[in-house]
mmCIF file as gemmi writes it, N, C-alpha and C atoms, coordinates in Angstrom:
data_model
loop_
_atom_site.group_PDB
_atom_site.id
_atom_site.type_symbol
_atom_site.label_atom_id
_atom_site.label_alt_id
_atom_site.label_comp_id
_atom_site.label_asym_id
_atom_site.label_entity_id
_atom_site.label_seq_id
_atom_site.pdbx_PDB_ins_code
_atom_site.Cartn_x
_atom_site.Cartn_y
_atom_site.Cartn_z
_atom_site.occupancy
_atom_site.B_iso_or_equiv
_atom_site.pdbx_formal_charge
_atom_site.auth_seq_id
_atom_site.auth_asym_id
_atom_site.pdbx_PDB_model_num
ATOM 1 N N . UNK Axp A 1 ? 7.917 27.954 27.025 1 0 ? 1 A 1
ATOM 2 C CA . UNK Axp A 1 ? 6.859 27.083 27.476 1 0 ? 1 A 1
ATOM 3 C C . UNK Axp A 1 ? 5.492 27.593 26.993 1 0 ? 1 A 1
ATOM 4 N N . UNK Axp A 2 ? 5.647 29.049 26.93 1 0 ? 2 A 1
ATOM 5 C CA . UNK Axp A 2 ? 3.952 29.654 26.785 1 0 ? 2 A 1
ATOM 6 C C . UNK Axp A 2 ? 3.15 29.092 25.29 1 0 ? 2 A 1
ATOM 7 N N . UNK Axp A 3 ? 4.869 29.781 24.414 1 0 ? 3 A 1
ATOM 8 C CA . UNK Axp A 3 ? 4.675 28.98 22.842 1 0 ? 3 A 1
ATOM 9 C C . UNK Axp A 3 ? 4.176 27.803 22.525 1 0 ? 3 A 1
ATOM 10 N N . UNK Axp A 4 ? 5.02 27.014 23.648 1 0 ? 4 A 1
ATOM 11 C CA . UNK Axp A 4 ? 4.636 25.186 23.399 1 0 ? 4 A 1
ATOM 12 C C . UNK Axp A 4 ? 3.378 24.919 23.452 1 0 ? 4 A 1
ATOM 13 N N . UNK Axp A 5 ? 2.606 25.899 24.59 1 0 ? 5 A 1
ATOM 14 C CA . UNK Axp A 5 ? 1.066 25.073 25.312 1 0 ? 5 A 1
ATOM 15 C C . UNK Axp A 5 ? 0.314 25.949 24.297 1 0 ? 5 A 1
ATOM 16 N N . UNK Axp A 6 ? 0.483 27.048 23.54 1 0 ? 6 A 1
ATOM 17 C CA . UNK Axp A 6 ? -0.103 28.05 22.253 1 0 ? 6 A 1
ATOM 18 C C . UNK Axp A 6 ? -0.381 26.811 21.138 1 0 ? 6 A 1
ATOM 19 N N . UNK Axp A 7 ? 0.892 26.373 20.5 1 0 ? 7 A 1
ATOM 20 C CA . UNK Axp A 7 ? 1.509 25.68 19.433 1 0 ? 7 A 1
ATOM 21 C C . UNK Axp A 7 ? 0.091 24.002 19.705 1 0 ? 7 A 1
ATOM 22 N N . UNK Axp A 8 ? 0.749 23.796 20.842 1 0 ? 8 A 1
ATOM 23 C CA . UNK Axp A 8 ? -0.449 22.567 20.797 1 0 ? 8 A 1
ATOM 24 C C . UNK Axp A 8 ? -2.005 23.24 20.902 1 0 ? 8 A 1
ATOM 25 N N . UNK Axp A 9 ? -2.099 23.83 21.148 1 0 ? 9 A 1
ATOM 26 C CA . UNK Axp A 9 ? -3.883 24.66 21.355 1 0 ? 9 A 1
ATOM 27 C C . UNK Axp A 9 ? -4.108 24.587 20.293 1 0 ? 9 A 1
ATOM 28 N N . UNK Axp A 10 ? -3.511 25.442 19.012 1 0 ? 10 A 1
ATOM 29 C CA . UNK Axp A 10 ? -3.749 25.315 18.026 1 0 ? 10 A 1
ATOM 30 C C . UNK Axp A 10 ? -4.269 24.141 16.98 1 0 ? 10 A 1
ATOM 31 N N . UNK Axp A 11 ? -2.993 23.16 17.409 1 0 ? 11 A 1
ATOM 32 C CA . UNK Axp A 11 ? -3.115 22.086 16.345 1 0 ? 11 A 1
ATOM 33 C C . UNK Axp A 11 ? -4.251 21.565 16.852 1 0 ? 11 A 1
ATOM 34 N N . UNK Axp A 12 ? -4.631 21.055 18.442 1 0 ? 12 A 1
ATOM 35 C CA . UNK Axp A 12 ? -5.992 20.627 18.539 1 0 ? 12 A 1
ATOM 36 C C . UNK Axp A 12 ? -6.978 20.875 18.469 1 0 ? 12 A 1
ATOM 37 N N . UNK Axp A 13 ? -7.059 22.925 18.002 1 0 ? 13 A 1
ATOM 38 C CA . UNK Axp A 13 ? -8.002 23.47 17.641 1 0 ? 13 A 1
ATOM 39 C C . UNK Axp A 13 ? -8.303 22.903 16.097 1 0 ? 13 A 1
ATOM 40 N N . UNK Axp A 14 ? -7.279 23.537 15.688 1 0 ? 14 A 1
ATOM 41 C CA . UNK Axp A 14 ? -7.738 22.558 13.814 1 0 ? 14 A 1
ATOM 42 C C . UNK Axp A 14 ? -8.17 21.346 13.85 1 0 ? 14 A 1
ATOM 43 N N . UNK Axp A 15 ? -7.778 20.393 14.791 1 0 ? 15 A 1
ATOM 44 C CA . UNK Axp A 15 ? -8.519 19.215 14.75 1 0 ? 15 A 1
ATOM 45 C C . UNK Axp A 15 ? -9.546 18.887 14.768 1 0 ? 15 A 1
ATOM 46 N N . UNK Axp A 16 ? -10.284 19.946 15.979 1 0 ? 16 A 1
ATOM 47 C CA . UNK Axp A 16 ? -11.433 20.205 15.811 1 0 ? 16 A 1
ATOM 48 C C . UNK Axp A 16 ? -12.802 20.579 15.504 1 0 ? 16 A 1
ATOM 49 N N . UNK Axp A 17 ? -11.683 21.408 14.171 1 0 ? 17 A 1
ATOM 50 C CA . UNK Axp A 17 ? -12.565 22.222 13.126 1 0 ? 17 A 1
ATOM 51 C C . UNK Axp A 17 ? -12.408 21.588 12.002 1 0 ? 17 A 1
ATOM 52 N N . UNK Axp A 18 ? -11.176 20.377 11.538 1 0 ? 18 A 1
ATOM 53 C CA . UNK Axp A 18 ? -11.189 19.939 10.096 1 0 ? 18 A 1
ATOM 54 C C . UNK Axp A 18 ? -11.488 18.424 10.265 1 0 ? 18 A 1
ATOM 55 N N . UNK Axp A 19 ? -11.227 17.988 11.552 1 0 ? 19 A 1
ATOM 56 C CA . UNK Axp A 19 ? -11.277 16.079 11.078 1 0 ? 19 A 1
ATOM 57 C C . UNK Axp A 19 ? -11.395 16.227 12.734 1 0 ? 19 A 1
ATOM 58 N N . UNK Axp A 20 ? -13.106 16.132 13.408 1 0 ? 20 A 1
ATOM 59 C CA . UNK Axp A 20 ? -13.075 16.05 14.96 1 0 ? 20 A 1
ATOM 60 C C . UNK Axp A 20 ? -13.124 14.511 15.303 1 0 ? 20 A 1
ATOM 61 N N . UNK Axp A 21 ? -13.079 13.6 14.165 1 0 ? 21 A 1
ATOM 62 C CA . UNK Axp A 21 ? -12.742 12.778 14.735 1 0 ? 21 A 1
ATOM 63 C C . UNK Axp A 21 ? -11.818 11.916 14.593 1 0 ? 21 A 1
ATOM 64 N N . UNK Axp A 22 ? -10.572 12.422 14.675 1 0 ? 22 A 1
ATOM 65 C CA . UNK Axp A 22 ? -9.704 12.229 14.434 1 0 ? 22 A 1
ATOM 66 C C . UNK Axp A 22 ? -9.083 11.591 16.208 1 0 ? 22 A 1
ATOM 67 N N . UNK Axp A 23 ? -9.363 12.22 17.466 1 0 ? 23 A 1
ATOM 68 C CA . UNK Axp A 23 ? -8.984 11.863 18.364 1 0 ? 23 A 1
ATOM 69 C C . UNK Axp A 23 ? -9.894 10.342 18.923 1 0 ? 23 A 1
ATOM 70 N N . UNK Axp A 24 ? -10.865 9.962 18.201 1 0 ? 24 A 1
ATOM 71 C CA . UNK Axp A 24 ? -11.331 8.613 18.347 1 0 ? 24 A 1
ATOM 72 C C . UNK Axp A 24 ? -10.356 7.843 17.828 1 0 ? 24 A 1
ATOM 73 N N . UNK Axp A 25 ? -9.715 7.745 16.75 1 0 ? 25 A 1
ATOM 74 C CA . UNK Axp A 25 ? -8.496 7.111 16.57 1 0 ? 25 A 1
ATOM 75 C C . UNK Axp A 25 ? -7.152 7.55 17.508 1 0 ? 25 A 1
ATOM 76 N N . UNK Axp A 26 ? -7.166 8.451 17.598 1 0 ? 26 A 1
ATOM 77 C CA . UNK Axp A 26 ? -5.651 8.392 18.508 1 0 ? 26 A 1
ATOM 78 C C . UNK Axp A 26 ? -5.644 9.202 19.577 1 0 ? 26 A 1
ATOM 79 N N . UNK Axp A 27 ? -5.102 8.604 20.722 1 0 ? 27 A 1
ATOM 80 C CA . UNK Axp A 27 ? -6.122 9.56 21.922 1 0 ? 27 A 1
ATOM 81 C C . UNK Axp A 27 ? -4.749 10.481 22.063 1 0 ? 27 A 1
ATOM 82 N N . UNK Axp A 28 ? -3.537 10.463 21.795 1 0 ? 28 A 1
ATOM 83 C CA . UNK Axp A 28 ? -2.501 11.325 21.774 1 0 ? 28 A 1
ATOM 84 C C . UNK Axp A 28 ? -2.064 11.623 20.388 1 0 ? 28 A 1
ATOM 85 N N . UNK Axp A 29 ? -2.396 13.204 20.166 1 0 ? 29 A 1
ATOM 86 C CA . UNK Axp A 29 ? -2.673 13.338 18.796 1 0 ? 29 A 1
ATOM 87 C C . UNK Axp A 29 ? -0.528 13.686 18.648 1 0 ? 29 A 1
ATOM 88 N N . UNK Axp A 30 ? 0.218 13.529 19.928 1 0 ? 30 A 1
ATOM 89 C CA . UNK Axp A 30 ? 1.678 13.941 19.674 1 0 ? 30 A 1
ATOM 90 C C . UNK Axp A 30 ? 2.43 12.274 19.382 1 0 ? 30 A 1
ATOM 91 N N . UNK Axp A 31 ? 1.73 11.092 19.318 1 0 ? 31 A 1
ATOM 92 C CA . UNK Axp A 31 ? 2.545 9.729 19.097 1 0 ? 31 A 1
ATOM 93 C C . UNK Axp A 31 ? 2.985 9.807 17.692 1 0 ? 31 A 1
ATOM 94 N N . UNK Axp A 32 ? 3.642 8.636 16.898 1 0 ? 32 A 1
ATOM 95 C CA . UNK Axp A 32 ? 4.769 9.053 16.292 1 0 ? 32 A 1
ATOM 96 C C . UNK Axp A 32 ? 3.624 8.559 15.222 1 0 ? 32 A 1
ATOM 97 N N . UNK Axp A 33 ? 2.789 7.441 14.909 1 0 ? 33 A 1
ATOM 98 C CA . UNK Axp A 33 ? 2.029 7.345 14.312 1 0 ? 33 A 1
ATOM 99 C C . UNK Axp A 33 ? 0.92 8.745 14.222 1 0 ? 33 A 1
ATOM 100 N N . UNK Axp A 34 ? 0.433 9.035 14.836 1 0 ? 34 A 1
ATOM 101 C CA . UNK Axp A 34 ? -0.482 10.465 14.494 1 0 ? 34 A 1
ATOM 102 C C . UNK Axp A 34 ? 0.631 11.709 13.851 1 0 ? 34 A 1
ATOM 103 N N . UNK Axp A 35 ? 1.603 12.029 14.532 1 0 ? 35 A 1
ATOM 104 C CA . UNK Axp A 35 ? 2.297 12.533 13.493 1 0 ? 35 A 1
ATOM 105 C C . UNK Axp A 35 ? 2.897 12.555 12.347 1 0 ? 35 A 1
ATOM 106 N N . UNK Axp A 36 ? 3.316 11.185 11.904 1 0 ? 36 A 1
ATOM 107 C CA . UNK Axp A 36 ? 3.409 10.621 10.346 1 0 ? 36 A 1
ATOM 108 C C . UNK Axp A 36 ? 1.978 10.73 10.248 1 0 ? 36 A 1
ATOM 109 N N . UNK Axp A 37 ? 0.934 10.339 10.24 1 0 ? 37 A 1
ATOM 110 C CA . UNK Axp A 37 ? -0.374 10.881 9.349 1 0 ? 37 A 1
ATOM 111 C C . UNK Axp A 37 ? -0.468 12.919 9.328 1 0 ? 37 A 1
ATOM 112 N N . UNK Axp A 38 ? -0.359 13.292 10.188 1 0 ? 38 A 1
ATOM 113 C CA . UNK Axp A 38 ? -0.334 14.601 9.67 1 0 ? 38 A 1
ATOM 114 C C . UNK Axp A 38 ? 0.525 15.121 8.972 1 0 ? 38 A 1
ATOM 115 N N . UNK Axp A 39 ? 2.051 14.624 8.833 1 0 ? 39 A 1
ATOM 116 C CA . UNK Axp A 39 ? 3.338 14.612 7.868 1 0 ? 39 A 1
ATOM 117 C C . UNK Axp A 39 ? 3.01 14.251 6.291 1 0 ? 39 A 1
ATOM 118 N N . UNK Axp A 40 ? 2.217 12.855 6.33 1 0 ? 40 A 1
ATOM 119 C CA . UNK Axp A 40 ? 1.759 12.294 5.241 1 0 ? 40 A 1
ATOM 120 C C . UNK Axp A 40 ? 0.284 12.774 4.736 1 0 ? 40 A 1
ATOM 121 N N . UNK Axp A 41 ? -0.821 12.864 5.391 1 0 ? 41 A 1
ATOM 122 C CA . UNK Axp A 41 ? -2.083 12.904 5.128 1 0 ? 41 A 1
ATOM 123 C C . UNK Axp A 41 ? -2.536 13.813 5.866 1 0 ? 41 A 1
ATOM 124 N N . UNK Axp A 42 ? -2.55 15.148 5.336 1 0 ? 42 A 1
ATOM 125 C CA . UNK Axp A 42 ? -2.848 16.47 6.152 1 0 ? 42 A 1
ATOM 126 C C . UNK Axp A 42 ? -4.006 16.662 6.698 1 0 ? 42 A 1
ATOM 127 N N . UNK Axp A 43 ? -5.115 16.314 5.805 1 0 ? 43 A 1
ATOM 128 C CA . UNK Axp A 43 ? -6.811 16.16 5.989 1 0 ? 43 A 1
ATOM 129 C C . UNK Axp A 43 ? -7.481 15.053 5.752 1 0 ? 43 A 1
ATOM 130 N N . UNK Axp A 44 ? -8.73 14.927 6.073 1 0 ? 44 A 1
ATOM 131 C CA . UNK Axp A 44 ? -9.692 14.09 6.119 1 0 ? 44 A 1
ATOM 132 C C . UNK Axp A 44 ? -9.678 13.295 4.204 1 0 ? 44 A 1
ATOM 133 N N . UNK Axp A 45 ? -9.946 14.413 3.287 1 0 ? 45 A 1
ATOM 134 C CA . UNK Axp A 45 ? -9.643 13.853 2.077 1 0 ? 45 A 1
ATOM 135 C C . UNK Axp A 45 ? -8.814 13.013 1.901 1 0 ? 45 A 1
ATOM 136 N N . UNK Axp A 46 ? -7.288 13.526 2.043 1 0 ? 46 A 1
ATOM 137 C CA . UNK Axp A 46 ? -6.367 12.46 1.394 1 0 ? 46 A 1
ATOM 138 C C . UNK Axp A 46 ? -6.303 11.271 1.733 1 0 ? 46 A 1
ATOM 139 N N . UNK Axp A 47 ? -6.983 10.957 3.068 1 0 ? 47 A 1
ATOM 140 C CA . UNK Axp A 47 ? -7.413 9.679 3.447 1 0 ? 47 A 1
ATOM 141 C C . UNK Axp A 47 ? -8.391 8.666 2.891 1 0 ? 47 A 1
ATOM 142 N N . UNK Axp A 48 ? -9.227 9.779 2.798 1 0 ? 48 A 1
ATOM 143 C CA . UNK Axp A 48 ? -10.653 8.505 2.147 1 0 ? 48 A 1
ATOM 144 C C . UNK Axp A 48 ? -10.845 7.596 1.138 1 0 ? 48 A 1
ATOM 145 N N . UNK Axp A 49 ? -9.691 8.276 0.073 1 0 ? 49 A 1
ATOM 146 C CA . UNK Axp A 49 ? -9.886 7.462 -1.075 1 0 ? 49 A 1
ATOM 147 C C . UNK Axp A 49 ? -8.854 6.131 -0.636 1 0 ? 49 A 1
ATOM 148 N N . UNK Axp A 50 ? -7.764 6.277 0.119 1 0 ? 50 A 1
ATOM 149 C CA . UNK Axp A 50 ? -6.955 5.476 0.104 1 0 ? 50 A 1
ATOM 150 C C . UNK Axp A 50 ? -7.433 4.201 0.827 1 0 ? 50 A 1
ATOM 151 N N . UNK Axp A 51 ? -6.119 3.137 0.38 1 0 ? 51 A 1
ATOM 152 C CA . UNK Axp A 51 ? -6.368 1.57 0.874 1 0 ? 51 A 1
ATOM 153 C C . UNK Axp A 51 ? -5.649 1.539 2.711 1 0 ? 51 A 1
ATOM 154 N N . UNK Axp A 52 ? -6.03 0.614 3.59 1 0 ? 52 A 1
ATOM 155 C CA . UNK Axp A 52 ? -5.224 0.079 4.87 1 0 ? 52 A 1
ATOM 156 C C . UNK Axp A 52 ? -3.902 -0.123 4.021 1 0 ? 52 A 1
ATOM 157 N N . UNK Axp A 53 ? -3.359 -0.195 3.403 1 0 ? 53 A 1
ATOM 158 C CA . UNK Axp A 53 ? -1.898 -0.559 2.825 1 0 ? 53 A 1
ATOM 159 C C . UNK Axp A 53 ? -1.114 0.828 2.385 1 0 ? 53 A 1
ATOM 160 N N . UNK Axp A 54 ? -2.052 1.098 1.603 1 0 ? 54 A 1
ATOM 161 C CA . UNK Axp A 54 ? -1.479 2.697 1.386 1 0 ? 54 A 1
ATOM 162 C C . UNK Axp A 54 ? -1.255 3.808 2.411 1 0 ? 54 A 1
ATOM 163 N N . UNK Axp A 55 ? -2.075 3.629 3.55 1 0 ? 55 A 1
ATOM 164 C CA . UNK Axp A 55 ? -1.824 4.196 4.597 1 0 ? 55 A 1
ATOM 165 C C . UNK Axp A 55 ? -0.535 4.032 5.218 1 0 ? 55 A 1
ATOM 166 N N . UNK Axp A 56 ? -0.438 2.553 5.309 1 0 ? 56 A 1
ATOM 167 C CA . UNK Axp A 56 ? 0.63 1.896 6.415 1 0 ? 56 A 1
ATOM 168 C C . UNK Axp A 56 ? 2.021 2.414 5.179 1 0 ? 56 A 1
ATOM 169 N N . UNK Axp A 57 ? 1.83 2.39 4.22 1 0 ? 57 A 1
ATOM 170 C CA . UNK Axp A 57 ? 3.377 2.765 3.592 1 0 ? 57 A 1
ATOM 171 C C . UNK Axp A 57 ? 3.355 4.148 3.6 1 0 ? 57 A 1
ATOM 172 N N . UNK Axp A 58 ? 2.38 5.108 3.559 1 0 ? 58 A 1
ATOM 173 C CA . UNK Axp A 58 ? 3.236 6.671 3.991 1 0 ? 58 A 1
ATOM 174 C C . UNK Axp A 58 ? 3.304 6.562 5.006 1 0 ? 58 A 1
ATOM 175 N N . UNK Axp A 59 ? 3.371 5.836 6.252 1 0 ? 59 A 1
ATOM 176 C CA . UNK Axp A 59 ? 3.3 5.931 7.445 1 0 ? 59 A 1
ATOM 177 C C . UNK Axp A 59 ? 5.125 5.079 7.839 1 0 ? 59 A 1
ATOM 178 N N . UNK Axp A 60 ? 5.27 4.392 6.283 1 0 ? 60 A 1
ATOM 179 C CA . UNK Axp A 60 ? 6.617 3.733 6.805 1 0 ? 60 A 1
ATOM 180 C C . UNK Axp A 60 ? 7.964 4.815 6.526 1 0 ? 60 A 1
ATOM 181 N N . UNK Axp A 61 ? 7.45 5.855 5.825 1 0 ? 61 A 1
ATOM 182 C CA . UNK Axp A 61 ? 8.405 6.489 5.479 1 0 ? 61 A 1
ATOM 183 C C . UNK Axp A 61 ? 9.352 7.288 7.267 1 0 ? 61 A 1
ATOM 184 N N . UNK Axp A 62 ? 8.043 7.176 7.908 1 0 ? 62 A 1
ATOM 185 C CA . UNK Axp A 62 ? 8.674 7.878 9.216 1 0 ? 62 A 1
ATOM 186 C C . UNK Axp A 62 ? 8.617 6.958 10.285 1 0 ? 62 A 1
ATOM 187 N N . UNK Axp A 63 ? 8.34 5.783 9.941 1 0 ? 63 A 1
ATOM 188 C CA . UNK Axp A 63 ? 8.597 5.201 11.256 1 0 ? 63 A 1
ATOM 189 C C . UNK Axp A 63 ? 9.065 3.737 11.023 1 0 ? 63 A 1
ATOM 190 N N . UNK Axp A 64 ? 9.768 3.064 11.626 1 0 ? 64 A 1
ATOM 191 C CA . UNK Axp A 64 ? 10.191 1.586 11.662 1 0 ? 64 A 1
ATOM 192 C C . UNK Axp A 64 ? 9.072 0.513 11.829 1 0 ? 64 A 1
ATOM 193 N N . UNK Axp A 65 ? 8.447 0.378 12.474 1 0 ? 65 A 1
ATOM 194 C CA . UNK Axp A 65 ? 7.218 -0.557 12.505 1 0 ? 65 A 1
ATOM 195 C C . UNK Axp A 65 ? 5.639 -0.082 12.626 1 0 ? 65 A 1
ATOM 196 N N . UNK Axp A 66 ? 5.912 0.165 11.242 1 0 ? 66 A 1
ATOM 197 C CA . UNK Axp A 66 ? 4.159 0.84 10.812 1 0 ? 66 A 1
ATOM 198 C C . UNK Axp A 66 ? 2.977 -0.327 10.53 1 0 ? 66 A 1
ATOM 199 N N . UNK Axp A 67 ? 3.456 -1.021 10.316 1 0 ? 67 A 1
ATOM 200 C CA . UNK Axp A 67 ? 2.371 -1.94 9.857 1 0 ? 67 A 1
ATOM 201 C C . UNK Axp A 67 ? 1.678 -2.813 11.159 1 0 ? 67 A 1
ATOM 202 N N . UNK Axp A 68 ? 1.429 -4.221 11.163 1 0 ? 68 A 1
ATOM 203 C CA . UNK Axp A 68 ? 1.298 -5.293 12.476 1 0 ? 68 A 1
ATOM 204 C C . UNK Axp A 68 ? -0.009 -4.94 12.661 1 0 ? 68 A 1
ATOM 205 N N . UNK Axp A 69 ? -0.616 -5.533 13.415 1 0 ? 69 A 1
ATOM 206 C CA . UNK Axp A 69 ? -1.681 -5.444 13.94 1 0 ? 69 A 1
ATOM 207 C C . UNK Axp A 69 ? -2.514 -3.954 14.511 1 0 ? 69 A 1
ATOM 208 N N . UNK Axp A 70 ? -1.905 -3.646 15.118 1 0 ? 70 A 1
ATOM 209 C CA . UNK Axp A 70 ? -2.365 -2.611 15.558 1 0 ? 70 A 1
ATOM 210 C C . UNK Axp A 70 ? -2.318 -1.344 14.554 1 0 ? 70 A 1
ATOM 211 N N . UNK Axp A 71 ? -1.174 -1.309 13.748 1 0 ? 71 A 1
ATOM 212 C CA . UNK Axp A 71 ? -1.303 -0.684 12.473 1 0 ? 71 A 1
ATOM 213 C C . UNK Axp A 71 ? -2.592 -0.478 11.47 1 0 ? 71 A 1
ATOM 214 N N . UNK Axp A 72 ? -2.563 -1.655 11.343 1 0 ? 72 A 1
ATOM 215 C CA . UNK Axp A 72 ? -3.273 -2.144 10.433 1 0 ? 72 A 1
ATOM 216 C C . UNK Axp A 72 ? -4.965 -1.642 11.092 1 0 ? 72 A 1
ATOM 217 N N . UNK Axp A 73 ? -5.453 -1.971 12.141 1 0 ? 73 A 1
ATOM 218 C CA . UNK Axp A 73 ? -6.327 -1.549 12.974 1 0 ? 73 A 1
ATOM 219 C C . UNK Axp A 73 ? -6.769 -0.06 12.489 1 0 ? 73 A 1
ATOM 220 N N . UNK Axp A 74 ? -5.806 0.849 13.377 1 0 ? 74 A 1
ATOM 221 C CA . UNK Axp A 74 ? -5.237 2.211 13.258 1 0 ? 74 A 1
ATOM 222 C C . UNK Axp A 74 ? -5.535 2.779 12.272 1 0 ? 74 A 1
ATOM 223 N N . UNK Axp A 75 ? -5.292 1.948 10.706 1 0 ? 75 A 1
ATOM 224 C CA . UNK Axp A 75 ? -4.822 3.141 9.285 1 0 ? 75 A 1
ATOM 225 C C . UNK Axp A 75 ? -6.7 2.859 9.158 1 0 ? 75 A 1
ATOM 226 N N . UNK Axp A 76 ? -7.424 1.369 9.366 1 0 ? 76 A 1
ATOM 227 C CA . UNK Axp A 76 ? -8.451 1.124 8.636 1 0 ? 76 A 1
ATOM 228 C C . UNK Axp A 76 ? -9.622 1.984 9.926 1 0 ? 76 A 1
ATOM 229 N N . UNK Axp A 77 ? -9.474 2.448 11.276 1 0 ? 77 A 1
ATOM 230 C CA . UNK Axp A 77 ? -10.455 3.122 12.181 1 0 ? 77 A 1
ATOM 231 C C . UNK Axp A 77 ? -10.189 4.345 11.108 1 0 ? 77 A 1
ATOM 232 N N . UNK Axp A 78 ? -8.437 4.951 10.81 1 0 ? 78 A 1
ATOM 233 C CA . UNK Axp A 78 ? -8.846 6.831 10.24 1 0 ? 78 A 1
ATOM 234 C C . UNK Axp A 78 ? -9.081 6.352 9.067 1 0 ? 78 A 1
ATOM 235 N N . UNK Axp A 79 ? -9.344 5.342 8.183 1 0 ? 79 A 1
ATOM 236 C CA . UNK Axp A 79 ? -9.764 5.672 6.544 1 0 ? 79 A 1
ATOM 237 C C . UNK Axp A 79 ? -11.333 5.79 7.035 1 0 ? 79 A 1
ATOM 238 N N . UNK Axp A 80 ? -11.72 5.065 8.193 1 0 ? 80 A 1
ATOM 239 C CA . UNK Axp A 80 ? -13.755 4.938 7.708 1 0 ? 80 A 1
ATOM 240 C C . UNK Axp A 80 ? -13.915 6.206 9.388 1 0 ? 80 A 1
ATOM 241 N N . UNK Axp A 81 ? -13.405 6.857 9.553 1 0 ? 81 A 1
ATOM 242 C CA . UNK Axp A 81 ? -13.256 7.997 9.973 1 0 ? 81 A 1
ATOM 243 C C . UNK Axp A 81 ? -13.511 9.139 8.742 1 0 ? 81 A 1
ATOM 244 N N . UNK Axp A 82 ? -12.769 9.118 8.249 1 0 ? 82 A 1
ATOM 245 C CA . UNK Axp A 82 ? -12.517 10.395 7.211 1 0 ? 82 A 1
ATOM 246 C C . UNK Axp A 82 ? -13.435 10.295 6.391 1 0 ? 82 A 1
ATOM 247 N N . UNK Axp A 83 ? -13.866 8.997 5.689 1 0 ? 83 A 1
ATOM 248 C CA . UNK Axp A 83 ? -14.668 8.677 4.785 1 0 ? 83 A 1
ATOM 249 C C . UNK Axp A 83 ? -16.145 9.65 5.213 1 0 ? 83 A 1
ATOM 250 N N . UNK Axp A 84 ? -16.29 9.639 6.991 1 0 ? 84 A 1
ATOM 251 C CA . UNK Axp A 84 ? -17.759 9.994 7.076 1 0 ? 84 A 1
ATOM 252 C C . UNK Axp A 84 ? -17.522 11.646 8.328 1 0 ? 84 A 1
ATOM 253 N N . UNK Axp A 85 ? -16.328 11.842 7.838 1 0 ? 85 A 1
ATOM 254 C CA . UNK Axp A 85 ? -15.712 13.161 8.717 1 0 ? 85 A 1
ATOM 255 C C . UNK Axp A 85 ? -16.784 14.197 8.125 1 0 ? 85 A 1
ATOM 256 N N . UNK Axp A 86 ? -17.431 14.738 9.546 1 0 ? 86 A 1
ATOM 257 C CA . UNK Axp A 86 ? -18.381 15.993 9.434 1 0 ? 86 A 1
ATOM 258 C C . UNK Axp A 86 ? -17.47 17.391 9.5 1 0 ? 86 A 1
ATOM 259 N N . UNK Axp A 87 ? -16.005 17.306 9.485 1 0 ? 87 A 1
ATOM 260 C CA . UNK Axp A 87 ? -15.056 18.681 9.808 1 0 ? 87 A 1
ATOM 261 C C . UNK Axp A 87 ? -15.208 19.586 8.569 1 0 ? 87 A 1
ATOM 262 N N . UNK Axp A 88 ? -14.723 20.339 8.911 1 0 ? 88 A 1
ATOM 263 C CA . UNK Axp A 88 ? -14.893 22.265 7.617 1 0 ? 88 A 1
ATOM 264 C C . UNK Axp A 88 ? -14.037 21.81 6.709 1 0 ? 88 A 1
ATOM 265 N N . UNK Axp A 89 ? -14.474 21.898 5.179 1 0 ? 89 A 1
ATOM 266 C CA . UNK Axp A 89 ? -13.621 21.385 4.257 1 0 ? 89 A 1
ATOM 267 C C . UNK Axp A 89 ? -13.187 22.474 3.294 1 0 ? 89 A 1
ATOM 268 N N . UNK Axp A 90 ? -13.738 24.058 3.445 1 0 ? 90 A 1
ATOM 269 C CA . UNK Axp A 90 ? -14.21 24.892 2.629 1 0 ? 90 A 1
ATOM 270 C C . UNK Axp A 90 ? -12.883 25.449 2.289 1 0 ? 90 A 1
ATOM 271 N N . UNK Axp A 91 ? -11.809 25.941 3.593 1 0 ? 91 A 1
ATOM 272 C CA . UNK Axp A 91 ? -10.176 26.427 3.401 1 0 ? 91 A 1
ATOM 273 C C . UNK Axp A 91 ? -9.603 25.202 3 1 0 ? 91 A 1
ATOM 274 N N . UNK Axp A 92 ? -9.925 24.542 3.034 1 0 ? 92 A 1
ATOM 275 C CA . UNK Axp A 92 ? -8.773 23.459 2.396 1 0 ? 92 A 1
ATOM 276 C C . UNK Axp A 92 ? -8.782 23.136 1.021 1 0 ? 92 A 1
ATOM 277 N N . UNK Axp A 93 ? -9.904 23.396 0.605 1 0 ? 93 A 1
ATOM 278 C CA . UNK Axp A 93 ? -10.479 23.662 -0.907 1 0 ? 93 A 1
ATOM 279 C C . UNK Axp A 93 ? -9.681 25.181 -1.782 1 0 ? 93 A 1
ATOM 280 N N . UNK Axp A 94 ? -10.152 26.019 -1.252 1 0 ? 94 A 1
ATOM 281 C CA . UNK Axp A 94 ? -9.425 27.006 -1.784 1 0 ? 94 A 1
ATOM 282 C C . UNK Axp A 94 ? -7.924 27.241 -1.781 1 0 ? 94 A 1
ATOM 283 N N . UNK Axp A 95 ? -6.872 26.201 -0.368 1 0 ? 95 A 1
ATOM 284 C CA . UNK Axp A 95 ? -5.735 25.826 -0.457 1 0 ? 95 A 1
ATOM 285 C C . UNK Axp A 95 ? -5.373 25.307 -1.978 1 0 ? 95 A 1
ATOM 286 N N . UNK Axp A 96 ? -6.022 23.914 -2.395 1 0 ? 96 A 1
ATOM 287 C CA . UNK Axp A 96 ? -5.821 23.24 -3.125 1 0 ? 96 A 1
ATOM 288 C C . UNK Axp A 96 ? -5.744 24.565 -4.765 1 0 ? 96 A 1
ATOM 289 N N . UNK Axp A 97 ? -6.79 25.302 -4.681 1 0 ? 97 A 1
ATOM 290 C CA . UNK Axp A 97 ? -7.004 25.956 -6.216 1 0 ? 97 A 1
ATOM 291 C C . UNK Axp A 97 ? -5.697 26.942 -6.343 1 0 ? 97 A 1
ATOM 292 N N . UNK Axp A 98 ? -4.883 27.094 -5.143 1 0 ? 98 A 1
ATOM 293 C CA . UNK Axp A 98 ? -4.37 28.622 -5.338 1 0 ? 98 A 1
ATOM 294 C C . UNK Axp A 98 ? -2.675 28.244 -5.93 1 0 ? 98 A 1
């Protein structure tokens, strides 16, 4: 149990340091949609450039009904999220070079 409540501290700590607004889009960062985006779209970048469509299809790879309305909603609040995300981009940069 101690691990579990560690394990989530964490991830909502990074949230808070790479994409804080990320919980304006999803107020439970453990639903099956917020976890296909962190499966599919790790950071704020890989989002921004992309389309509401392109979202909803890495998002179909893990789930049965990604798209619909509320989908669609959902992918287009985190693309103009990310687009203007104030989170730390500096380790994720040096991820990418190594």
């Amino acid at each position: 149990m101690t691990n579990s409540v560690r394990l989530q501290n964490r991830i909502i700590r990074w949230l808070d340091i790479r994409f804080p607004e990320y919980i304006s889009v999803f107020k439970d960062w453990a639903c099956k949609r917020s976890l296909a985006t962190f499966k599919e779209f790790p950071s704020p970048q890989d989002l921004a450039s992309l389309s509401v469509s392109e979202v909803i299809t890495g998002w179909r790879e893990h789930m049965k009904r990604a798209g619909g309305s509320t989908g669609m909603q959902k992918a287009a609040q985190l693309i103009a999220h990310a687009k203007s995300s104030i989170g730390e981009t500096t380790a994720l940069c040096i991820n990418k070079i190594t």
